[in-house]
N, CA, C and O atoms as CSV, one atom per row, in Angstrom:
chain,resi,resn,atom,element,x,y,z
A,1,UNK,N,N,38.995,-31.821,54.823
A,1,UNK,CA,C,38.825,-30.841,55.871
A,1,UNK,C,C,37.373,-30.848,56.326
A,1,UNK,O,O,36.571,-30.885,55.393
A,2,UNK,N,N,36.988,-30.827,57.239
A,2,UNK,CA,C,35.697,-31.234,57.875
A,2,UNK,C,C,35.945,-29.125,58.506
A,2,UNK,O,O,36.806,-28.339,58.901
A,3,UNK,N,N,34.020,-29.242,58.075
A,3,UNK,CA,C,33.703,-27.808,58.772
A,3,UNK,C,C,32.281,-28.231,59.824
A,3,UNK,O,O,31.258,-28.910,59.735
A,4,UNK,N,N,33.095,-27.198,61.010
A,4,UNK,CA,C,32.033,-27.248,61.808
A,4,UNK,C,C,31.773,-25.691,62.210
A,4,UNK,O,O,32.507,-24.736,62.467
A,5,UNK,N,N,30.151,-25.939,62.127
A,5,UNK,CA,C,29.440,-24.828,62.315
A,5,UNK,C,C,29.111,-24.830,64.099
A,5,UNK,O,O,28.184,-25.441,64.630
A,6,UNK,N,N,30.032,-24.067,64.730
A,6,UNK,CA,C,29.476,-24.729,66.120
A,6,UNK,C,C,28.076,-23.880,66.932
A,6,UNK,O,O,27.305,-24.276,67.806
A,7,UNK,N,N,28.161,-22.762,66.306
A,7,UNK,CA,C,26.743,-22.137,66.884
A,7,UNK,C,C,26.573,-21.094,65.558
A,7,UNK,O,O,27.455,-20.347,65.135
A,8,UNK,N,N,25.043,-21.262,64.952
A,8,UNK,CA,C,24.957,-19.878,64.218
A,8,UNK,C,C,23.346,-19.106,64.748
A,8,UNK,O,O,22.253,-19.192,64.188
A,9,UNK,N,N,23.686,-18.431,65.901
A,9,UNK,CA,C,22.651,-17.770,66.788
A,9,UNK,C,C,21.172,-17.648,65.908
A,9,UNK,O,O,21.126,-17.255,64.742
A,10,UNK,N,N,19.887,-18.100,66.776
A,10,UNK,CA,C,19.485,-17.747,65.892
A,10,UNK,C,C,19.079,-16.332,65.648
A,10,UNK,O,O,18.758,-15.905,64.539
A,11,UNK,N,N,19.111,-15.559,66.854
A,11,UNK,CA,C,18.810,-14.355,66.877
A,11,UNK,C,C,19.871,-13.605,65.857
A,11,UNK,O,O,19.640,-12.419,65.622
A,12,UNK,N,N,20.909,-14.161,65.298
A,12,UNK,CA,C,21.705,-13.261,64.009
A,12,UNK,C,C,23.008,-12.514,64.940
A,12,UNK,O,O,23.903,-11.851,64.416
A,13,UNK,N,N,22.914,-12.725,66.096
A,13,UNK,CA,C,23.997,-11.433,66.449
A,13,UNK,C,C,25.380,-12.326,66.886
A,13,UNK,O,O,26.485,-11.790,66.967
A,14,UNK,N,N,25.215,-13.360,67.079
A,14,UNK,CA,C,26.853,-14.031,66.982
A,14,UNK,C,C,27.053,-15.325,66.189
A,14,UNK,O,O,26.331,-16.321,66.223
A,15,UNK,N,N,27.891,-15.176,65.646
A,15,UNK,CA,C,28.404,-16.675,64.422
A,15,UNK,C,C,29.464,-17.015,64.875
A,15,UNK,O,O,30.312,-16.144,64.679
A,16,UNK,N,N,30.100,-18.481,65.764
A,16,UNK,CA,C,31.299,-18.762,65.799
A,16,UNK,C,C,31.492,-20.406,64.997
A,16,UNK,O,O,31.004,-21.536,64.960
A,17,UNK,N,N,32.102,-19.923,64.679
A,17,UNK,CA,C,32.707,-21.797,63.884
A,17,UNK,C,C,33.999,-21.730,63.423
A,17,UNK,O,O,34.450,-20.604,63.214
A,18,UNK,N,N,34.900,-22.969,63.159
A,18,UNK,CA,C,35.833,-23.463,63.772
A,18,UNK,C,C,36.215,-24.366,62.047
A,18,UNK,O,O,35.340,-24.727,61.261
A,19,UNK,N,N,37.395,-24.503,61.889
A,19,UNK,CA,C,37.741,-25.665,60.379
A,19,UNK,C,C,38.984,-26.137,60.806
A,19,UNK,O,O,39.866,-25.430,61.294
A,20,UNK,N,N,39.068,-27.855,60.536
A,20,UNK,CA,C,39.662,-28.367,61.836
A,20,UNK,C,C,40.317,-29.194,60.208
A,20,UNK,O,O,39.625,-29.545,59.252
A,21,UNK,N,N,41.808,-29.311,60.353
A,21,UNK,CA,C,42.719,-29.744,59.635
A,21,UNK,C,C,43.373,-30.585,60.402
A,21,UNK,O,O,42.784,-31.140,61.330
A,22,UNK,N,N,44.709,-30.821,60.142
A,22,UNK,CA,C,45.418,-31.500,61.020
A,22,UNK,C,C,45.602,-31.380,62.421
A,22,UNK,O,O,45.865,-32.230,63.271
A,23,UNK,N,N,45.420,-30.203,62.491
A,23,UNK,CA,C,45.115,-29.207,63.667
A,23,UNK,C,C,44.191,-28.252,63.959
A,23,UNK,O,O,44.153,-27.406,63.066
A,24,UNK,N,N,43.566,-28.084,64.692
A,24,UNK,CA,C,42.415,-27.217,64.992
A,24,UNK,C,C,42.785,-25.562,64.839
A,24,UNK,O,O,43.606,-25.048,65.599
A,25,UNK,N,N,42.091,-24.780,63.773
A,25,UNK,CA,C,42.452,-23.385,63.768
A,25,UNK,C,C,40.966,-22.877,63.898
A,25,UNK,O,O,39.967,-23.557,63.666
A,26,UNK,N,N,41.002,-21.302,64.394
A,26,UNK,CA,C,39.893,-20.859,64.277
A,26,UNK,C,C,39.853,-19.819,62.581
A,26,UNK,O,O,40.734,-19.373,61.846
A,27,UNK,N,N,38.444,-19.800,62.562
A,27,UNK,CA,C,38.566,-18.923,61.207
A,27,UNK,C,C,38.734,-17.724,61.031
A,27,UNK,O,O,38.194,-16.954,61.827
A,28,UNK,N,N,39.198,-17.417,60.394
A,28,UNK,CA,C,40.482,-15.682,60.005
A,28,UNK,C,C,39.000,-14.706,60.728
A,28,UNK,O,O,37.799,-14.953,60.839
A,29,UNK,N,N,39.526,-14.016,60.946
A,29,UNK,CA,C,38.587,-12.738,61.499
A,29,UNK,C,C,37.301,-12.046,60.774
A,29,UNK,O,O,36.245,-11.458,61.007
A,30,UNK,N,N,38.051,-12.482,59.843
A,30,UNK,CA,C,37.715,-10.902,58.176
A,30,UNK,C,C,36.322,-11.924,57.638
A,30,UNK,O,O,35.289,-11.474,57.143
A,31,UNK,N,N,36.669,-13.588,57.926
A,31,UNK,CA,C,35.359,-14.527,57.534
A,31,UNK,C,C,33.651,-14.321,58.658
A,31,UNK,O,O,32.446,-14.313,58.404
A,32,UNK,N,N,34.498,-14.189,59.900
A,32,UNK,CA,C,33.932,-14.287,60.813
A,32,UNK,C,C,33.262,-12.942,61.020
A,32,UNK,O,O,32.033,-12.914,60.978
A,33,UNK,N,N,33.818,-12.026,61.199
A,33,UNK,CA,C,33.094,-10.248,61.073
A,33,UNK,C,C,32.075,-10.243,59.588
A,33,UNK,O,O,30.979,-9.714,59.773
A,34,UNK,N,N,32.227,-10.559,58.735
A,34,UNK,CA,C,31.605,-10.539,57.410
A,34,UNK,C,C,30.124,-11.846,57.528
A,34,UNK,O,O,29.234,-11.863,56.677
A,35,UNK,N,N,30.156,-12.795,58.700
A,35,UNK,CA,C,29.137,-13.404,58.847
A,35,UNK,C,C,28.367,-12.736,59.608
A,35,UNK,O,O,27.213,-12.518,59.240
A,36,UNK,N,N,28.785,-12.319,60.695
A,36,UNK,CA,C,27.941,-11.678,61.556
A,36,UNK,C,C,27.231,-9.933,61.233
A,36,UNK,O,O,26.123,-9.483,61.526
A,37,UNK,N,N,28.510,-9.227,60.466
A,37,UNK,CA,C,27.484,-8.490,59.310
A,37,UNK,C,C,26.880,-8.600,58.528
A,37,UNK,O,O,26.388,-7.680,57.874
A,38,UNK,N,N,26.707,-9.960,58.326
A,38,UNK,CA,C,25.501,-10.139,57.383
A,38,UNK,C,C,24.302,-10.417,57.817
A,38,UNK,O,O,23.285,-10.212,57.154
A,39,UNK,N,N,24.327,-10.944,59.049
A,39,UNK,CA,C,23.180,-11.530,59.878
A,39,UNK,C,C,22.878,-10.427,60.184
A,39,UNK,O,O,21.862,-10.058,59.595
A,40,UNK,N,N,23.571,-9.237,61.286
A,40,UNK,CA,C,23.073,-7.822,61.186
A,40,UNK,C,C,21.957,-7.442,60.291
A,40,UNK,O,O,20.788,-7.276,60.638
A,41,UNK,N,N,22.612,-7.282,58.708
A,41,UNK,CA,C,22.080,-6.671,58.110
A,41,UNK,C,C,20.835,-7.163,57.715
A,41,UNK,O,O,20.045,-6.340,57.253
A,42,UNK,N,N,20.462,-8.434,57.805
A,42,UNK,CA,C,19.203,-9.174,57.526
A,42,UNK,C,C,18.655,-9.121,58.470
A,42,UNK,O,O,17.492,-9.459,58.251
A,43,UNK,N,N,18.827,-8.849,59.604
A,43,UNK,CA,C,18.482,-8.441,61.063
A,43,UNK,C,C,17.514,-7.526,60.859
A,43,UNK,O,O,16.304,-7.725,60.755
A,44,UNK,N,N,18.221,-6.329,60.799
A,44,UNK,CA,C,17.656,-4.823,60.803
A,44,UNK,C,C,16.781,-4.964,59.641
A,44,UNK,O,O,15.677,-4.470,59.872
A,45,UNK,N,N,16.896,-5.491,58.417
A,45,UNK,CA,C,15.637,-5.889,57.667
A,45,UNK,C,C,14.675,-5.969,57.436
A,45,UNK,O,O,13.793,-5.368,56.823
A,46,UNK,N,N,14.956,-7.472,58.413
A,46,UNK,CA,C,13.770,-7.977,59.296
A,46,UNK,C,C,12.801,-7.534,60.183
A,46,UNK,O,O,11.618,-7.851,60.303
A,47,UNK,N,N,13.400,-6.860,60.698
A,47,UNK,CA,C,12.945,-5.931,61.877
A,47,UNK,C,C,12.214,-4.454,61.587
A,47,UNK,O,O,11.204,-4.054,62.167
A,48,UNK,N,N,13.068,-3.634,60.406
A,48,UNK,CA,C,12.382,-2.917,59.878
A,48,UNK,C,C,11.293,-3.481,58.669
A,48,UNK,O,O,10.562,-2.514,58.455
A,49,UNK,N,N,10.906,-4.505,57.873
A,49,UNK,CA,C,9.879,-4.862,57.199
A,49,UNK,C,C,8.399,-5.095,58.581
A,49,UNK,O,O,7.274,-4.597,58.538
A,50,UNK,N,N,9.132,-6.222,59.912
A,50,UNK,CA,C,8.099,-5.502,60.116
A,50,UNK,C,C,7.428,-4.957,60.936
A,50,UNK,O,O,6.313,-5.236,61.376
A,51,UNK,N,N,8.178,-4.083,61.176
A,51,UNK,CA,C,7.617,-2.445,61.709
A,51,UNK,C,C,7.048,-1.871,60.756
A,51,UNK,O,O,6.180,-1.084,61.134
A,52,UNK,N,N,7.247,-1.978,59.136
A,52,UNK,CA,C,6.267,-1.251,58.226
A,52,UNK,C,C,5.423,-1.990,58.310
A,52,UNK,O,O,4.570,-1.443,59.009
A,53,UNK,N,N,5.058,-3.062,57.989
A,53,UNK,CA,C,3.825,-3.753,57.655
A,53,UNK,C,C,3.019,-3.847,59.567
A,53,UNK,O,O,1.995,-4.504,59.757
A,54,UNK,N,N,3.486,-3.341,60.333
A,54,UNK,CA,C,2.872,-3.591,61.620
A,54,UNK,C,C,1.675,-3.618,61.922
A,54,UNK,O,O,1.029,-4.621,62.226
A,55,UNK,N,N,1.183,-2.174,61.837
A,55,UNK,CA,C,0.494,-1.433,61.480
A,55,UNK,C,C,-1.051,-2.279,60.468
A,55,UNK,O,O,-2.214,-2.377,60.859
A,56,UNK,N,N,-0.620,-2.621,59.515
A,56,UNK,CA,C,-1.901,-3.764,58.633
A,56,UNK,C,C,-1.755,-5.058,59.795
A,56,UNK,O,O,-2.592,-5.961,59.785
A,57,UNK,N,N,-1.378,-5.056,60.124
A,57,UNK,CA,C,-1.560,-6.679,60.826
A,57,UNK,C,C,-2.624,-6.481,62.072
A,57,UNK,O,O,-3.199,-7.438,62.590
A,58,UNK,N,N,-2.752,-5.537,62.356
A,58,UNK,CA,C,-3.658,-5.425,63.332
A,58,UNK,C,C,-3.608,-5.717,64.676
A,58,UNK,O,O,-2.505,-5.378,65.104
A,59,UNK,N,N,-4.316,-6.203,65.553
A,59,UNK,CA,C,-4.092,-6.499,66.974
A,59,UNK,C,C,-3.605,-8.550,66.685
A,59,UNK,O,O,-4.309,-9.423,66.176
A,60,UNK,N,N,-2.543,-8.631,67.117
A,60,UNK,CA,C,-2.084,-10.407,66.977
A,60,UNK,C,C,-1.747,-10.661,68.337
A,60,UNK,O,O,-1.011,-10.143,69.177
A,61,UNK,N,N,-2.534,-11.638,68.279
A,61,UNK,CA,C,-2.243,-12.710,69.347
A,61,UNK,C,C,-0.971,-13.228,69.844
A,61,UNK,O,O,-0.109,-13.448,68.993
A,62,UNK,N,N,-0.761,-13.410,70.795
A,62,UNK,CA,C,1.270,-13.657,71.676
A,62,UNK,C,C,1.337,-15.044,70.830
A,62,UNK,O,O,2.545,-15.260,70.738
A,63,UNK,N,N,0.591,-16.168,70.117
A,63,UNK,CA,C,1.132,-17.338,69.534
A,63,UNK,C,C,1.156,-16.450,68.152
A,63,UNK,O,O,2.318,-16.636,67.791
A,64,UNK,N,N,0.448,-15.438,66.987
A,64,UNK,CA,C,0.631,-15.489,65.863
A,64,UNK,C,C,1.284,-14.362,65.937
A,64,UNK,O,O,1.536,-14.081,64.765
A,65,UNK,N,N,1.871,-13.235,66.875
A,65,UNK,CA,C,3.045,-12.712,66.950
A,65,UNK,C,C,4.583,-13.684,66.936
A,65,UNK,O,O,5.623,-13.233,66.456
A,66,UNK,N,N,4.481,-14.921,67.490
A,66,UNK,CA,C,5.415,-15.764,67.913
A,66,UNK,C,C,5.417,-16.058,66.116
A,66,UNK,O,O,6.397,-15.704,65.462
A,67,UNK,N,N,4.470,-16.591,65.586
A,67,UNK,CA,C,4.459,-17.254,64.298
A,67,UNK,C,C,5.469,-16.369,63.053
A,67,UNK,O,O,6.281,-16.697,62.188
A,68,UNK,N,N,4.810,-14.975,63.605
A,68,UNK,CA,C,5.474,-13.617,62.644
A,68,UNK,C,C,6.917,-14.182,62.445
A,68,UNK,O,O,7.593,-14.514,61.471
A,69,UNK,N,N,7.093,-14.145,63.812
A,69,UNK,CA,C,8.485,-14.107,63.982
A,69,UNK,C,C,9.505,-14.763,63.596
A,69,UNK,O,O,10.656,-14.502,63.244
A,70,UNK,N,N,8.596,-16.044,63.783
A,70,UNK,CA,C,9.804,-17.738,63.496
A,70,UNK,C,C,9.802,-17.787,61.748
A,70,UNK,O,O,10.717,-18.258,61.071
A,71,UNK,N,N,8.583,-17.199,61.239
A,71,UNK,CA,C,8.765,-16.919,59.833
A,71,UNK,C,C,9.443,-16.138,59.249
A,71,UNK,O,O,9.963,-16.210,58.135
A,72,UNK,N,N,9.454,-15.148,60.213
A,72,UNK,CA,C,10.669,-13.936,59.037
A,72,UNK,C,C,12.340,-14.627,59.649
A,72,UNK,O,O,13.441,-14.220,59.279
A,73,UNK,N,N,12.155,-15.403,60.347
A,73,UNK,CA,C,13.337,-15.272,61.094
A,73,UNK,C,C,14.103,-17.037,60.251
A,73,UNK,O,O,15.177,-17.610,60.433
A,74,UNK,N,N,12.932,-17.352,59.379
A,74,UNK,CA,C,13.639,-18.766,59.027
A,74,UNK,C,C,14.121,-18.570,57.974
A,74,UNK,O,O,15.193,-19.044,57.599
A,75,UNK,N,N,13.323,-17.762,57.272
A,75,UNK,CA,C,13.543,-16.965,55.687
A,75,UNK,C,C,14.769,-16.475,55.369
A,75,UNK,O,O,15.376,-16.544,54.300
A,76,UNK,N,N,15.191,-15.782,56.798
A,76,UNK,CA,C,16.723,-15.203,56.832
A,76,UNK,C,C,17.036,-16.709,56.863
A,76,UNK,O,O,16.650,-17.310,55.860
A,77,UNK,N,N,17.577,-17.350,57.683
A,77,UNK,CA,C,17.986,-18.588,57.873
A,77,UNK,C,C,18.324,-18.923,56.521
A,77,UNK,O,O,19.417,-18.698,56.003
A,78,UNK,N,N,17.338,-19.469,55.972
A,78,UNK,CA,C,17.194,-20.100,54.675
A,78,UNK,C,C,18.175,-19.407,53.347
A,78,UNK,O,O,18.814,-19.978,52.464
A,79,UNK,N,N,17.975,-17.938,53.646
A,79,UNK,CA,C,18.542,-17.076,52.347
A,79,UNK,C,C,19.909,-16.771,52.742
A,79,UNK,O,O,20.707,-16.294,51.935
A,80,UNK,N,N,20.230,-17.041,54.017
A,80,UNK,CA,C,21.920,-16.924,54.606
A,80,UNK,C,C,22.672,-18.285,54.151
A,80,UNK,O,O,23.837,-18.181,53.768
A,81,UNK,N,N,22.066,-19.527,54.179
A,81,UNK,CA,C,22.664,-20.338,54.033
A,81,UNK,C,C,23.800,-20.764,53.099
A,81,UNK,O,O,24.806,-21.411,53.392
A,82,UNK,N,N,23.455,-20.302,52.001
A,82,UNK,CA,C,24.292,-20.560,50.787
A,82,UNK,C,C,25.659,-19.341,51.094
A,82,UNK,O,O,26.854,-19.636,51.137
A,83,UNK,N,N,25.163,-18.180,51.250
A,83,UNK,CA,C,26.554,-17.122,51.662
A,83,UNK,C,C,27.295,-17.443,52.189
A,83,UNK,O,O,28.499,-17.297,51.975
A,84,UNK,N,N,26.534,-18.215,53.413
A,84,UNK,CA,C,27.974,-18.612,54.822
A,84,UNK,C,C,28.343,-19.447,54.636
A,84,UNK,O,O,29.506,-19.648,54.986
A,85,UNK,N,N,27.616,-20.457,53.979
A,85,UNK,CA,C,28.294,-22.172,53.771
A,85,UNK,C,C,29.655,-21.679,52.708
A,85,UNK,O,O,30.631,-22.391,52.944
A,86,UNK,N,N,29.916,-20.669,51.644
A,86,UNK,CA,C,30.681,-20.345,50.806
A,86,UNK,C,C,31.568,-19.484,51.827
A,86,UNK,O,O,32.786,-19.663,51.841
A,87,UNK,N,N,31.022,-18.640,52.600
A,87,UNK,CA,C,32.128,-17.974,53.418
A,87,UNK,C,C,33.437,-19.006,54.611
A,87,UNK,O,O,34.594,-18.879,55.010
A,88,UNK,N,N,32.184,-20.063,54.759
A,88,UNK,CA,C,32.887,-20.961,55.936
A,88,UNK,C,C,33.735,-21.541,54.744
A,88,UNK,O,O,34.862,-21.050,54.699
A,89,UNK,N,N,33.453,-22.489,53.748
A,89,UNK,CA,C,34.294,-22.927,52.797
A,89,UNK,C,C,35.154,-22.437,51.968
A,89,UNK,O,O,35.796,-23.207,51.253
A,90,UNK,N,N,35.367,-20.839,51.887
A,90,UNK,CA,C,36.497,-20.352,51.545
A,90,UNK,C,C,37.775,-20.415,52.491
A,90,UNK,O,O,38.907,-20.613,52.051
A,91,UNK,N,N,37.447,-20.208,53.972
A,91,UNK,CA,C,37.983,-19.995,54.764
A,91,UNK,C,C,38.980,-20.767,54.937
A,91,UNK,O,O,40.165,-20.477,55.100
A,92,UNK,N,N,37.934,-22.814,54.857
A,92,UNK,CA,C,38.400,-23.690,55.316
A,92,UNK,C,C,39.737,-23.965,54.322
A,92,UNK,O,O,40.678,-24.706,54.609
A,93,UNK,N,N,39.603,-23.272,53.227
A,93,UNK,CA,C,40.623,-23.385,52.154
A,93,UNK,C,C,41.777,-22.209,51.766
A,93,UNK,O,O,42.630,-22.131,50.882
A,94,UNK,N,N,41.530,-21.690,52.428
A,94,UNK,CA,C,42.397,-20.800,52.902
A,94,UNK,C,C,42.229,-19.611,51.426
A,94,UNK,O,O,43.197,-18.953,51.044
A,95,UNK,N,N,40.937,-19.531,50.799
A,95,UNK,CA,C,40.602,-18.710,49.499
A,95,UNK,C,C,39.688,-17.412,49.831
A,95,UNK,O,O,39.107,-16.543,49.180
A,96,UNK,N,N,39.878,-17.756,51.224
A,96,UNK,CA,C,38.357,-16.346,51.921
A,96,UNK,C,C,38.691,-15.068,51.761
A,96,UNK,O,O,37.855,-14.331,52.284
A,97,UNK,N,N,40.033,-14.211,50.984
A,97,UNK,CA,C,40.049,-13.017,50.880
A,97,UNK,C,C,39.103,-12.734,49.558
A,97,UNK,O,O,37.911,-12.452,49.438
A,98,UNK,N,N,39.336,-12.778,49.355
A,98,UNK,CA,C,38.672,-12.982,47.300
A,98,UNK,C,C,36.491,-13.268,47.540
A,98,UNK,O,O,35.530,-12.690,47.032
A,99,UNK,N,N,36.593,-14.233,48.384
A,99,UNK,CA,C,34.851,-14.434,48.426
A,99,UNK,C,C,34.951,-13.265,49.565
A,99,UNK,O,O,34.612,-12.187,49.077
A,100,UNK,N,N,35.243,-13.189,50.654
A,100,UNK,CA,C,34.568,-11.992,51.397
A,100,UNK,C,C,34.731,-10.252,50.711
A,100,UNK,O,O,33.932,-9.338,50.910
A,101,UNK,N,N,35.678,-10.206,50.098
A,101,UNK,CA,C,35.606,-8.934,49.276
A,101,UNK,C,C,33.960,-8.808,48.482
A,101,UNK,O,O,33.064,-7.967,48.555
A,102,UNK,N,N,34.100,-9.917,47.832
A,102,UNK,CA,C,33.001,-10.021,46.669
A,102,UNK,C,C,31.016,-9.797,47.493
A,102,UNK,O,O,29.982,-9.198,47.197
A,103,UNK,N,N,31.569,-10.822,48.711
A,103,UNK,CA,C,30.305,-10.803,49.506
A,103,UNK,C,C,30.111,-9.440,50.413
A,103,UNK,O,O,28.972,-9.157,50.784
A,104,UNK,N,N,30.862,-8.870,50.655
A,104,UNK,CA,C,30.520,-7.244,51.208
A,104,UNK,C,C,30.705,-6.321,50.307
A,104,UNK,O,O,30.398,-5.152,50.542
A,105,UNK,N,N,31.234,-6.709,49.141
A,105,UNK,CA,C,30.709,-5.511,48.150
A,105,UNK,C,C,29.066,-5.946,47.474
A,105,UNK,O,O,28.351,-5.063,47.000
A,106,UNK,N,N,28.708,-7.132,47.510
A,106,UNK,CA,C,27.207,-7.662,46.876
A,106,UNK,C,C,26.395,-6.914,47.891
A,106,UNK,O,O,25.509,-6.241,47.365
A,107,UNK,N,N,26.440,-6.854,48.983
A,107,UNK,CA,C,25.229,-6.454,50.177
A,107,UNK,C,C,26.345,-5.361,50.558
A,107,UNK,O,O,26.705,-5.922,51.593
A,108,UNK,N,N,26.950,-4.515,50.510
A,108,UNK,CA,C,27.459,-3.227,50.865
A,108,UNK,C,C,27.719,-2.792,52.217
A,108,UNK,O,O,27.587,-1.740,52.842
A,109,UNK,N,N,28.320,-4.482,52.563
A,109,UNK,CA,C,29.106,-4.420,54.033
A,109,UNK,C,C,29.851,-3.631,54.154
A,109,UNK,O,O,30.609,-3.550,53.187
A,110,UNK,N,N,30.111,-2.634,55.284
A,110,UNK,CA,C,31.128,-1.628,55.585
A,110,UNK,C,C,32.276,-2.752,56.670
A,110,UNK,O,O,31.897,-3.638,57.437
A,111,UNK,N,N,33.482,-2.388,56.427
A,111,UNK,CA,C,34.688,-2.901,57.410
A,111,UNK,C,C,34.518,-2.949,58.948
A,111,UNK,O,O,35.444,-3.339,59.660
């Protein structure tokens, strides 16, 4: 079974991908809502860490504001990877009730 990731935004707010068998299906809902709440939630995170730390950073420049950004924003990247690659690969196997339970009770995804 071949998985394709066909867009994972980087801004966090839409995840669509696709697991292509004999026939092309899209992935169950419950995989797909549980990616994009997760990106949410690393979102708002993100966003609130830094709004606290804002404040110490002082006056930044439009390139090391840009820098802030692509850094907190790869970190998510980086620390999502392993969740979704297991969320997309439950899916593709048709085992995704059991890992998405487990993965919104670990980070305290609401339905």
């Amino acid at each position: 079974m071949v998985l394709w990731l066909l867009s994972l935004a980087r801004k966090g707010v839409e995840v669509v991908a696709r697991a292509e068998a004999d026939s092309s299906r899209v992935l169950d809902s419950e995989v797909s809502g549980t990616i994009v709440s997760l990106r949410d939630l690393f979102e708002a995170v993100r966003r609130s860490e830094i709004h606290r730390v804002r404040g110490r950073l002082g006056n930044l420049s439009s390139d090391q504001e840009k820098v802030v950004e692509s850094l907190s924003r790869g970190i998510i990247e980086k620390v999502l990877q392993a969740p979704v690659a297991m969320l997309l690969e439950a899916a593709a196997a048709n085992q995704s009730a059991f890992i998405v339970e487990t993965v919104r009770r670990i980070f305290n995804l609401r339905r």
